[in-house]
N, C-alpha and C positions, 0 to 999 in steps of 0.2 A: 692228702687233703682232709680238714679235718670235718665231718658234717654242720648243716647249718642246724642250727636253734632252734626251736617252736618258741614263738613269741604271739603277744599279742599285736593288732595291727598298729596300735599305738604308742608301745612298745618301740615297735619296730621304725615308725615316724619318729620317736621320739632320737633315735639313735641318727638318722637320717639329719632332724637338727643338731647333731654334737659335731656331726663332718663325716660320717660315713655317704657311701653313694647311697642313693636309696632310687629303687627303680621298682615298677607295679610292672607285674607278670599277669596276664589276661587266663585264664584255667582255659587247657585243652589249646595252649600256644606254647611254642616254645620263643617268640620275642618276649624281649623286656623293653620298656620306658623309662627313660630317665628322668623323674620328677624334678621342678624347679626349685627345688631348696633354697638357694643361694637367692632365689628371686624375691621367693616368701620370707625371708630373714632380711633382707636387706632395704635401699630406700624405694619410696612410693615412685610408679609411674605415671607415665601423663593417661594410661591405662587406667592406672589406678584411680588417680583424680576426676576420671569422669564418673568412671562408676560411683566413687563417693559422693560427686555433686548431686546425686537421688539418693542421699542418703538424709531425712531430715529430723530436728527433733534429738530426742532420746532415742539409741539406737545400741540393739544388740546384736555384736556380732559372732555367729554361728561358726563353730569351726576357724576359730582364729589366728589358730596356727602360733607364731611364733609374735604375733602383734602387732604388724605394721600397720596393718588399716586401720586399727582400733585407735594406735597411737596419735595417726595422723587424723582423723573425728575429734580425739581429744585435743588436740593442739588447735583445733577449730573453735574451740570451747566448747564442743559438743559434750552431753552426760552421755557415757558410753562401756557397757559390758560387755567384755570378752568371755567364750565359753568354747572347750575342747575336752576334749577327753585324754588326750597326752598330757599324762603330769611336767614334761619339760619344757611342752608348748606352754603352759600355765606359767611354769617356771621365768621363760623367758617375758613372756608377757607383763608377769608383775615386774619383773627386772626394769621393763619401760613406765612402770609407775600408774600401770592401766587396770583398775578394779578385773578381775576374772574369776571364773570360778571352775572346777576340773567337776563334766556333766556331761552327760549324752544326752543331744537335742530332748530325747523324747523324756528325759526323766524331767522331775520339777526344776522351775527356775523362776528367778525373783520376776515379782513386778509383772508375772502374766496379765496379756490382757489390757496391761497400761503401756507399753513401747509403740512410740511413734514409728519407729524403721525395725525390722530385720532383716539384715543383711547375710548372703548364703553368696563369699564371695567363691573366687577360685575353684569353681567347678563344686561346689559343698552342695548344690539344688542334687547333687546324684548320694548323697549319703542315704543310704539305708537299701538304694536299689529301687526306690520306688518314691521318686517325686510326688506323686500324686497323696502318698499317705505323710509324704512331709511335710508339704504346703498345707497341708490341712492343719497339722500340728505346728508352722509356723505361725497361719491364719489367725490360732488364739494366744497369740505372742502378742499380737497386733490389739491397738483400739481400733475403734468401727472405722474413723478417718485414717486410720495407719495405713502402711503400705510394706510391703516387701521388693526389697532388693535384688537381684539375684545376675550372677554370672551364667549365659551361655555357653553352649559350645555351636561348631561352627554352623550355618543354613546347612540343610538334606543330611543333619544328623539324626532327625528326628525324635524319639525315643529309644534309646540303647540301653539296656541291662546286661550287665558282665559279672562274671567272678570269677574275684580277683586277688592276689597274698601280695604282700610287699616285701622284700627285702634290702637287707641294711647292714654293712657290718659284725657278718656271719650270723646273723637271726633271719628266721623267715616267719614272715605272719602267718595264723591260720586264716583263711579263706572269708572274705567276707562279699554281699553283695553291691554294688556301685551301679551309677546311673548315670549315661549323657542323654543331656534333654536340648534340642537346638529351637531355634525361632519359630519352626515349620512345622513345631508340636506344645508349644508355650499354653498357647490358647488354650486346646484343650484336655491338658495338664488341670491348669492353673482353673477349671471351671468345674471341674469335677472335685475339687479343694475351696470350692466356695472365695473362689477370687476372678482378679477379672483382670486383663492386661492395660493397662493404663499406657503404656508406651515400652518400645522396642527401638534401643539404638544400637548406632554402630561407632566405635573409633578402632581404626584401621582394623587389625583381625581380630577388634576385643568388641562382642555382642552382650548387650545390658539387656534388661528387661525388669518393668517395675511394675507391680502386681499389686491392687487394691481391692480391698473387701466390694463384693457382690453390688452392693445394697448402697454405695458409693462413687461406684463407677461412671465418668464422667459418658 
């Protein structure tokens, strides 16, 4: 057998989108996950659709993966930026004809400041391992009436920090930090980020929560 790769984790995702499996390995487990690829590449759910009905305006979406929700905002007529850091994600994204541009959240991006939505679907509120310092960096994505979108994970998650490598296709990522953040810790996440929770839904096991600036807050 031959060993796997050192790759990057994007890399590694990126390979993940071509058809390899691709499954997250949690550090000091020996389980693996099998990531939903096929669900992120393919069409929008009635999952999908609720989450986006909080999505308003001009809207950027974070970690867009291979472009489905971007696509389906745009097909809304919405104006809408996709942004990943997998040159393939990018690849496929522009393939659906959806402005994007290859960025890690925390580097520059257009139009700060001025988006009315950012969106952090698919579990992307855990990039960096530490919600709290990304909401703050999504915060000034946002104008003062904007709002933040974001995907859950499930109630009595609370706040989780993991690390975690991906593999895909004989590559293995090196180790990066991730984060689940559930309903039962949203609040105060999101207030320590200078935002404020505007509401918290449910459709069936899919938890939304939509997050508006401080100084806003109804």
């Amino acid at each position: 057998m031959q060993p796997e790769l050192m790759a990057s984790p994007a890399d590694v995702f990126g390979a993940g989108l071509c058809g390899a499996a691709l499954t997250a390995v949690v550090e000091g487990s020996a389980a693996s996950h099998a990531l939903p690829v096929n669900r992120w590449s393919g069409r929008v759910s009635g999952g999908d659709r609720f989450l986006l009905e909080r999505c308003r305006g001009t809207t950027v979406d974070l970690g867009c993966g291979p472009g489905r929700l971007a696509a389906e905002l745009a097909s809304r007529g919405q104006m809408v930026l996709g942004v990943d850091i997998s040159g393939e994600a990018v690849t496929r994204t522009r393939r659906r004809g959806i402005p994007v541009i290859q960025q890690d959240v925390f580097g520059p991006l257009p139009r700060e400041g001025l988006w009315d939505t950012a969106l952090l679907a698919d579990g992307n509120v855990g990039i960096g391992g530490d919600p709290v310092t990304l909401l703050r960096r999504v915060r000034r994505l946002v104008h003062s009436g904007g709002r933040v979108v974001i995907d859950l994970a499930a109630p009595g998650t609370g706040l989780r920090v993991h690390q975690l490598h991906l593999r895909a296709g004989g590559l293995t990522s090196t180790t990066f930090p991730w984060a689940e953040l559930g309903p039962d810790a949203v609040e105060h996440a999101s207030a320590h980020a200078g935002l404020a929770v505007a509401e918290v839904a449910r459709h069936g096991a899919r938890w939304v929560a939509v997050l508006v600036p401080e100084l806003v807050a109804p």
